[in-house]
PALOTI-840488 format. One record per residue (C-alpha): z, y, x; residue number from 0. Coordinates in pm, 1 decimal. Layout:
N
<pz->Z	py->Y	px->X	nr->NUM>
...
END
This chain:
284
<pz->9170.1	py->7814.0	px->11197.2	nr->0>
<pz->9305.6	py->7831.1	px->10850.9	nr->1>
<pz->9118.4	py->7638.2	px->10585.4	nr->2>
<pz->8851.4	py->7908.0	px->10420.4	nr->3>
<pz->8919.2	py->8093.0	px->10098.4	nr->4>
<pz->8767.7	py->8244.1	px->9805.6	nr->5>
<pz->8905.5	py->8646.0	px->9682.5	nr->6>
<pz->8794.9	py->8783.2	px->9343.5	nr->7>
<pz->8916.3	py->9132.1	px->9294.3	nr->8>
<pz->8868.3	py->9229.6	px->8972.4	nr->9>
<pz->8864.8	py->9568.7	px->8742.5	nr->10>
<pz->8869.8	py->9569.9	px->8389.7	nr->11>
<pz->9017.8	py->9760.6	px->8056.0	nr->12>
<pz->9293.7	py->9605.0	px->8005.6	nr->13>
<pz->9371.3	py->9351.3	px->7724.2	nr->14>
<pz->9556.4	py->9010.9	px->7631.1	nr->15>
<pz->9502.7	py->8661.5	px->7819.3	nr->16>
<pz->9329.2	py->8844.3	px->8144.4	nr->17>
<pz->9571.9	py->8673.2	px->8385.7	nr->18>
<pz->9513.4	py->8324.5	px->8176.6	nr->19>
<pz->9102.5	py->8378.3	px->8211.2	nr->20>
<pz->9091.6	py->8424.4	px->8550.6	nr->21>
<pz->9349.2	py->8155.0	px->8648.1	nr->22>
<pz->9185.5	py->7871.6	px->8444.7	nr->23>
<pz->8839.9	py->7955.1	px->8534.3	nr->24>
<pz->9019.2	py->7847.4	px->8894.7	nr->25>
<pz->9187.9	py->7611.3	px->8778.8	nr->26>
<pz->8960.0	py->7425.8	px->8533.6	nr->27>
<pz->8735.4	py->7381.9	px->8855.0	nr->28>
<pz->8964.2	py->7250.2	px->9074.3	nr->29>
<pz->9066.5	py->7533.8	px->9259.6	nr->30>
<pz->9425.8	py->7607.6	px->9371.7	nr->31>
<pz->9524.7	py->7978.3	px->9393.7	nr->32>
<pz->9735.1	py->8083.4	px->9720.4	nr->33>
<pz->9773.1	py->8429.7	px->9594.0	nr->34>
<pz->9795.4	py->8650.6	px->9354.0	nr->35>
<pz->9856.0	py->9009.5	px->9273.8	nr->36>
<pz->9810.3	py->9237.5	px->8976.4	nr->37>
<pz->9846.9	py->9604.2	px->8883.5	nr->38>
<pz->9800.1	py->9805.5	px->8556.7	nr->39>
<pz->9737.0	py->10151.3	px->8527.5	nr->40>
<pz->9808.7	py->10248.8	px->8171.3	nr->41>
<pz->9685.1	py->10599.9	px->8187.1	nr->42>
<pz->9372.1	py->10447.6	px->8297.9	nr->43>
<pz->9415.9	py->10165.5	px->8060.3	nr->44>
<pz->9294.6	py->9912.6	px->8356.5	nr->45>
<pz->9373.1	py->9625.3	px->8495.2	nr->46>
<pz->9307.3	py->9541.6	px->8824.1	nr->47>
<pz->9423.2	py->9206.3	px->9034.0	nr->48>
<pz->9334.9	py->9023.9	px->9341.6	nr->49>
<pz->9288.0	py->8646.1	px->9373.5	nr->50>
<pz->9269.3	py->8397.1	px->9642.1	nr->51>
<pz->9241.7	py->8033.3	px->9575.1	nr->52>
<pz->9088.6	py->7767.7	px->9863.5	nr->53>
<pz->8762.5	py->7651.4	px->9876.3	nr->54>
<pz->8862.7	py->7290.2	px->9919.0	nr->55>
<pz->8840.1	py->7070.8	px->9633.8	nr->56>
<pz->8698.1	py->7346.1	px->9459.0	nr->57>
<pz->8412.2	py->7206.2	px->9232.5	nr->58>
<pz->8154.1	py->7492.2	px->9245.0	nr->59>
<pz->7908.2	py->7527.2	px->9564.7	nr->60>
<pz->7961.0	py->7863.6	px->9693.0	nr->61>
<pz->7617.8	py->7992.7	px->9571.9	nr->62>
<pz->7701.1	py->7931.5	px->9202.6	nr->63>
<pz->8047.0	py->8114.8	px->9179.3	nr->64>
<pz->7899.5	py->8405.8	px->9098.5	nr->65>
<pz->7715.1	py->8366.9	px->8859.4	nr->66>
<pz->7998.6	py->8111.1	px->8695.9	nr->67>
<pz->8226.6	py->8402.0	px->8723.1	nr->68>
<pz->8012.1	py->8657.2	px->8560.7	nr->69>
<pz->7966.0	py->8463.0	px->8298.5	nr->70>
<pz->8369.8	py->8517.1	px->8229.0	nr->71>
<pz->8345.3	py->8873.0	px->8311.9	nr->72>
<pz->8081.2	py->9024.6	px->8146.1	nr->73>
<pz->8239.0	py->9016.1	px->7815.5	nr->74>
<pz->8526.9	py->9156.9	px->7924.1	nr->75>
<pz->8325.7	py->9475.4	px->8110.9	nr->76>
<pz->8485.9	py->9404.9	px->8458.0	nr->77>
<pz->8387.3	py->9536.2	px->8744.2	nr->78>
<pz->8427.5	py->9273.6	px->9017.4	nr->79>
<pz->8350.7	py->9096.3	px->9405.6	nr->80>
<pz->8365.1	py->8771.5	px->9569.2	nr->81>
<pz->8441.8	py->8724.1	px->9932.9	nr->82>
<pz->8440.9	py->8433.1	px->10124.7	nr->83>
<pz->8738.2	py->8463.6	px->10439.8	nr->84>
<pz->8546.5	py->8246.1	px->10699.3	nr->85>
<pz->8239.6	py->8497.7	px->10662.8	nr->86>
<pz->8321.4	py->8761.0	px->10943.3	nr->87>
<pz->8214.1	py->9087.1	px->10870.7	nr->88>
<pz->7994.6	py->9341.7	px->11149.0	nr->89>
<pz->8161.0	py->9644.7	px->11193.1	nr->90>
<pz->7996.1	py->10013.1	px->11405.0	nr->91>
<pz->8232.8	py->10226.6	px->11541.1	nr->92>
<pz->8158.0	py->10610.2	px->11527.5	nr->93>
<pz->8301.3	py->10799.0	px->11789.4	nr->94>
<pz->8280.5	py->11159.5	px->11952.1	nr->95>
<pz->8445.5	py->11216.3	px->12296.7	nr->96>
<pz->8809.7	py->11116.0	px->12202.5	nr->97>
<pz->8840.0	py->10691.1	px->12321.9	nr->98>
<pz->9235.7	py->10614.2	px->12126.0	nr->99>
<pz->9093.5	py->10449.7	px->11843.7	nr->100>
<pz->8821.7	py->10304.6	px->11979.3	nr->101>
<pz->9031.3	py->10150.7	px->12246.7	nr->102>
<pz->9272.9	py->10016.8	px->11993.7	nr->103>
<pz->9037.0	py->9895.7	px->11733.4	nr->104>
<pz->8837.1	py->9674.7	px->12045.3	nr->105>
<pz->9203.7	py->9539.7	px->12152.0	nr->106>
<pz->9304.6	py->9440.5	px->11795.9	nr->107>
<pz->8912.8	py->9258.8	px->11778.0	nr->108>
<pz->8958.8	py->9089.1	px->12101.4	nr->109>
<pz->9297.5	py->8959.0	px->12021.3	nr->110>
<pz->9205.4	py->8850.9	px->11691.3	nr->111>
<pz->9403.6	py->9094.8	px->11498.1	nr->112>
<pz->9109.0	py->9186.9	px->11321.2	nr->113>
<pz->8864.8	py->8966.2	px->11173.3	nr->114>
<pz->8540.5	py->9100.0	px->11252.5	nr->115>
<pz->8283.1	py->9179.3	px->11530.0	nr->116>
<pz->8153.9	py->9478.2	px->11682.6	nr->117>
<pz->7828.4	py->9458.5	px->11812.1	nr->118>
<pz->7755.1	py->9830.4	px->11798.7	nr->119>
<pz->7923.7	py->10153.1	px->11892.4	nr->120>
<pz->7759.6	py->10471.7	px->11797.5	nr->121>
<pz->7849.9	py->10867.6	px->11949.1	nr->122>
<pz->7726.8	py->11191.5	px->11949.4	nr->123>
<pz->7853.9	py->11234.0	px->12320.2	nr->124>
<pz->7766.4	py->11013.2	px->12615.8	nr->125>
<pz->8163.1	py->11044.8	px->12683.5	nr->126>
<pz->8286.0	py->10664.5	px->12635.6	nr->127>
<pz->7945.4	py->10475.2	px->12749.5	nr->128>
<pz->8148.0	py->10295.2	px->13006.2	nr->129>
<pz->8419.8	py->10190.6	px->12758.9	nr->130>
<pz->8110.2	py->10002.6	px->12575.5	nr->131>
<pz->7977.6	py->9880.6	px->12874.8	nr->132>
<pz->8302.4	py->9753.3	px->12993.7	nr->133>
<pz->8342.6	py->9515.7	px->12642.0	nr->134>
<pz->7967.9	py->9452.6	px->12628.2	nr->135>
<pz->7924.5	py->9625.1	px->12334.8	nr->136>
<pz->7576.6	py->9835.3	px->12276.6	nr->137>
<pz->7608.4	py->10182.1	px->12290.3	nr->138>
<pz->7386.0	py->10464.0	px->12119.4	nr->139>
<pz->7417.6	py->10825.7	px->12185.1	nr->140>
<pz->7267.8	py->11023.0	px->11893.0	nr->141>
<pz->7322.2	py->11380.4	px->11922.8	nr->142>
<pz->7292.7	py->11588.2	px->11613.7	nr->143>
<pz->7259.9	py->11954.8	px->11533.0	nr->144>
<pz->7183.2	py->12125.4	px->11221.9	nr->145>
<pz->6821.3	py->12082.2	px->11278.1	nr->146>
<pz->6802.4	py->11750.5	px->11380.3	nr->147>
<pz->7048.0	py->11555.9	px->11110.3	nr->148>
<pz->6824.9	py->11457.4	px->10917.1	nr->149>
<pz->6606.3	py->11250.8	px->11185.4	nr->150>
<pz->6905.9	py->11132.8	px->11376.3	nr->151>
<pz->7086.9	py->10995.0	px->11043.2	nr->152>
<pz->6767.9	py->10795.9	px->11009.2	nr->153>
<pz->6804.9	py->10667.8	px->11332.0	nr->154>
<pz->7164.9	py->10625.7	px->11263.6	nr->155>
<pz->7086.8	py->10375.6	px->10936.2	nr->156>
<pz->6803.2	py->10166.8	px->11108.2	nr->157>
<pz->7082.7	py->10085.7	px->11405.1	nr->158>
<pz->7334.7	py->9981.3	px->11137.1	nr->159>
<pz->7000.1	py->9743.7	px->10958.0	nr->160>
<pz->6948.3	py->9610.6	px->11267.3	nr->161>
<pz->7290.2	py->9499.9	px->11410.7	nr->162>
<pz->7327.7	py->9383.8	px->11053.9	nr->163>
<pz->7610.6	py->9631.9	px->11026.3	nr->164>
<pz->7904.4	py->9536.5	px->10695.6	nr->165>
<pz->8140.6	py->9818.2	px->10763.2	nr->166>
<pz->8118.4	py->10159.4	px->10967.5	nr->167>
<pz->8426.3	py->10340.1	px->11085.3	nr->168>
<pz->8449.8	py->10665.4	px->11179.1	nr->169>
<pz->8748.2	py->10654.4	px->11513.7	nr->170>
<pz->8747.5	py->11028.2	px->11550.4	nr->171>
<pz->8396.5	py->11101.7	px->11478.9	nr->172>
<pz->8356.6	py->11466.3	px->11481.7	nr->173>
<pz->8066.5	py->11486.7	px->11259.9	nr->174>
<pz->8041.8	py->11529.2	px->10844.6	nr->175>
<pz->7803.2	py->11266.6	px->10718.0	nr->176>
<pz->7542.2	py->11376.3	px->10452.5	nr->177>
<pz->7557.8	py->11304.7	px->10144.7	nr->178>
<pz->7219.7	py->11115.4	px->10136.0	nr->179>
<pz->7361.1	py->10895.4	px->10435.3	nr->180>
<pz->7678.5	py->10810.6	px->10268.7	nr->181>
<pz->7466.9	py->10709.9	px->9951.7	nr->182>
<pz->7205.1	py->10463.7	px->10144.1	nr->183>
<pz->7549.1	py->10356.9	px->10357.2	nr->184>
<pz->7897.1	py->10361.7	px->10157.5	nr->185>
<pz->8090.6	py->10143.6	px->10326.8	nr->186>
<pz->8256.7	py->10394.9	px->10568.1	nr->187>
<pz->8610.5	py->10417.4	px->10658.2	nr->188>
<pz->8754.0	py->10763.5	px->10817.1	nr->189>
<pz->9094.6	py->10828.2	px->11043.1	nr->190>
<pz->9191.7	py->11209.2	px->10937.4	nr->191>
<pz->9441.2	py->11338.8	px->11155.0	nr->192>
<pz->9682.0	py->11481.7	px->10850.3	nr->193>
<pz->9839.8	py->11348.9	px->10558.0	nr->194>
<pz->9581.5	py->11418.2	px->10309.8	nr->195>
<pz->9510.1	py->11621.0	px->10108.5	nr->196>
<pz->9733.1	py->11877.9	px->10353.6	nr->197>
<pz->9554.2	py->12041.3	px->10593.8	nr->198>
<pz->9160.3	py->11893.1	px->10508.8	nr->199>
<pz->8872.4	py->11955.6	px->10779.2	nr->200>
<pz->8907.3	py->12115.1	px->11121.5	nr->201>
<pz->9203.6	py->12164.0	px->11350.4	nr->202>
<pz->9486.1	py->12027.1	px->11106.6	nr->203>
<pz->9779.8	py->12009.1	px->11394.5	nr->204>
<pz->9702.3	py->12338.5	px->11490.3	nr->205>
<pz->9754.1	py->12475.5	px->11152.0	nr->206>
<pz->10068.1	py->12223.4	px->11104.1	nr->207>
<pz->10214.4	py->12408.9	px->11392.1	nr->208>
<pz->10145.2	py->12774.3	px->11209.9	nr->209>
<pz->10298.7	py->12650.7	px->10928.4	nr->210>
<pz->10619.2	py->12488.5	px->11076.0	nr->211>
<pz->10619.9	py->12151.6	px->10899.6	nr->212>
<pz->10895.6	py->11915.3	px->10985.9	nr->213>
<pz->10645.6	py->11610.1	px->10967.3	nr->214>
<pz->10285.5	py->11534.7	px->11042.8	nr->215>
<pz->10076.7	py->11198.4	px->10945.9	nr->216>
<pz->9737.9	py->11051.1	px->10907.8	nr->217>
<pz->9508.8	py->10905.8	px->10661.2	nr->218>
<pz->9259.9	py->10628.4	px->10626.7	nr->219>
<pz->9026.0	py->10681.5	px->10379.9	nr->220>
<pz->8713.9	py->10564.3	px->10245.8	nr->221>
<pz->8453.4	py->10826.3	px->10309.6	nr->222>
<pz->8279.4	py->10993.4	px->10005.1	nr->223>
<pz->8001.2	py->11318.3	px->9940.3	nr->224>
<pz->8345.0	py->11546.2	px->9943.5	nr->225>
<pz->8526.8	py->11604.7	px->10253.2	nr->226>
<pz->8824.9	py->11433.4	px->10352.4	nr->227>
<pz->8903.0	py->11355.4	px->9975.2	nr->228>
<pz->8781.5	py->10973.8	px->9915.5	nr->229>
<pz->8976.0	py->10711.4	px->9791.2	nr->230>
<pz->9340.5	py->10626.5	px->10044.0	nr->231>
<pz->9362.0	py->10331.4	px->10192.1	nr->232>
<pz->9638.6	py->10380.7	px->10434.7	nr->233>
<pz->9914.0	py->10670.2	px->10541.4	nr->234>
<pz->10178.2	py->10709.0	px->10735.2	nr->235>
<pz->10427.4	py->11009.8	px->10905.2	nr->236>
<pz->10641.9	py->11120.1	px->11190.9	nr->237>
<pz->10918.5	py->11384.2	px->11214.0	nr->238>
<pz->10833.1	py->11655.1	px->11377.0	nr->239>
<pz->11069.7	py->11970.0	px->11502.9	nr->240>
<pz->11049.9	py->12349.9	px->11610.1	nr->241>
<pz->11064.6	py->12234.8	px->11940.9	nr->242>
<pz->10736.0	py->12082.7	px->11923.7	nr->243>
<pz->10420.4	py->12236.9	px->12081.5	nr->244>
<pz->10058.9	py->12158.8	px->11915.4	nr->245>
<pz->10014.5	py->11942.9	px->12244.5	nr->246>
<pz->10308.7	py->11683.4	px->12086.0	nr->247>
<pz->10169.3	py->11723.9	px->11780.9	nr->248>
<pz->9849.2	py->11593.3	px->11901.3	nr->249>
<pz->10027.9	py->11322.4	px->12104.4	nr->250>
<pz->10246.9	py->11240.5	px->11818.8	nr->251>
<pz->9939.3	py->11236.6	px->11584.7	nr->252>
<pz->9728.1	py->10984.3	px->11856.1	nr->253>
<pz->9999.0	py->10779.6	px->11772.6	nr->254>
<pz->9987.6	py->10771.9	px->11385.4	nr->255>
<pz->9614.1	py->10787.1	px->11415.0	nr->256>
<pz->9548.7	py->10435.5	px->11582.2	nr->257>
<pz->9816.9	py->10257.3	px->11342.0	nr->258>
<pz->9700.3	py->10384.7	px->11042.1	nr->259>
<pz->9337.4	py->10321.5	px->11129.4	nr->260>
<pz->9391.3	py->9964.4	px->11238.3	nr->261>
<pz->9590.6	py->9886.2	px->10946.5	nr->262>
<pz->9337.0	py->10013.8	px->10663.6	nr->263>
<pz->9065.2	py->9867.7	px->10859.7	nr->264>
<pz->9250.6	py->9509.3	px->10811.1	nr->265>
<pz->9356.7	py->9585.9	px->10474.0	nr->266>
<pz->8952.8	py->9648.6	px->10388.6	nr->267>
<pz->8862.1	py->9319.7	px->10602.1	nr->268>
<pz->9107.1	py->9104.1	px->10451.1	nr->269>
<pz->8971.5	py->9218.9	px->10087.5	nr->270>
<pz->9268.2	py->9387.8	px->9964.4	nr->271>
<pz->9163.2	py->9725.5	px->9896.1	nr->272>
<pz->9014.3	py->9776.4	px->9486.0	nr->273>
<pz->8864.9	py->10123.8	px->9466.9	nr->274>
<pz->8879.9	py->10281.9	px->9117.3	nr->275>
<pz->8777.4	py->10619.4	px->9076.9	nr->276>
<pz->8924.4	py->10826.0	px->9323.6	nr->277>
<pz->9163.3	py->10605.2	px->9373.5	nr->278>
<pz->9313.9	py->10258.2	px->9509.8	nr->279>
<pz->9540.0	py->9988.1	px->9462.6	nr->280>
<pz->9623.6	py->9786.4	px->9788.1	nr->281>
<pz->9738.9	py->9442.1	px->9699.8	nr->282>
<pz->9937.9	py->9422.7	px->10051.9	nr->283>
END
């Protein structure tokens, strides 16, 4: 086990002496930094930066940083969170009837790829019961219709209370969230099986093949009110030829689908992600 960490990332207009306040407020209590990472966006006329210093030696308790550090902050209008490595997050996977990413997310927990548990698994089918069973995970089928969202979403949110649930992602759920869910719930990750923002919603290899593209991909995002358009966390692409039926698309897209989603998921679990607007910066 590594020796556990502190990570600030930090948002803020952007001015003079920002790197120099948040390195000495480190510093000055006997911290030492491990990494660090910045980014400005000048049309936004932000800064934004992650930093990770060790908790060892470091003079304040763990309960006061936060307030320390806003002390620093508020002046300078940031927008800001603390994490703490050796607290291991919850997360729920969401799944329909297809079991890729759900296979490949509980292989990359169990082998401690990924830092977190998963206690709970939630569907709308009764399709992959036995994969739950099978890792000891709990397993809730929730079916929804039209009529019945509304109930079943409040279901949905009193599982993810009690299993004391950090992070849900969606591994090829086939179902759009509300918009009141996503606001008592934000923390949601999605795998889209396109390279946003081609081919949003249904049936996106399907309409690759009509259209005769030369490369397909897939997108992690964070989920938001509008579909398939929340902040990118992760992309990536294959080639793709005439030869190629919507069934290789599909295979070739399985593919893409499980990478990507892994590799957001421990890009958001490793606190690397900082959300701004619509957008993200991905201190990698």
């Amino acid at each position: 086990m590594s020796r556990p960490t502190a990570t600030l990332l930090i948002s803020c207009p952007d001015q003079k002496g920002l790197v120099a306040k948040f390195a000495n407020f480190i510093y000055s209590n006997g911290g030492n930094i491990i990494h660090a990472d910045q980014h400005t966006d000048f049309s936004a006329g932000l800064f934004l930066t992650r930093i990770e210093w060790e908790l060892e030696g470091f003079n304040l308790p763990r309960d006061i940083i936060g307030a320390a550090f806003g002390s620093i902050a508020q002046p300078l209008n940031a927008c800001w969170q603390l994490h703490f490595s050796d607290q291991i997050p919850r997360i729920a996977v969401w799944v329909s009837r297809q079991d890729h990413c759900l296979f490949d997310l509980i292989w990359r927990q169990r082998s401690q790829e990924i830092a977190a548990e998963i206690p709970l698994i939630i569907s709308n089918h009764p399709h992959l019961q036995e994969i739950a069973e099978q890792f000891g995970i709990a397993y809730h089928h929730i079916p929804i219709t039209p009529d019945t969202k509304p109930e079943q979403e409040a279901k949905q949110l009193e599982l993810l209370q009690k299993y004391q649930i950090d992070l849900v992602v969606l591994a090829k759920y086939m179902q759009v969230l509300s918009s009141d869910f996503i606001a008592q719930f934000p923390h949601i990750i999605n795998i889209h099986h396109s390279f946003l923002p081609a081919f949003p919603g249904a049936n996106p290899y399907h309409r690759a093949a009509d259209r005769g593209v030369k490369i397909i991909g897939a997108t992690a995002h964070y989920v938001t009110q509008d579909l398939d358009e929340g902040p990118i966390i992760e992309q990536d692409v294959v080639r793709v030829s005439h030869r190629d039926q919507v069934e290789d698309l599909i295979r070739k897209g399985k593919d893409l689908e499980r990478v990507v989603l892994a590799r957001a998921v421990r890009l958001h679990l490793q606190n690397r992600v900082l959300v701004y607007g619509n957008r993200t910066v991905v201190f990698a």
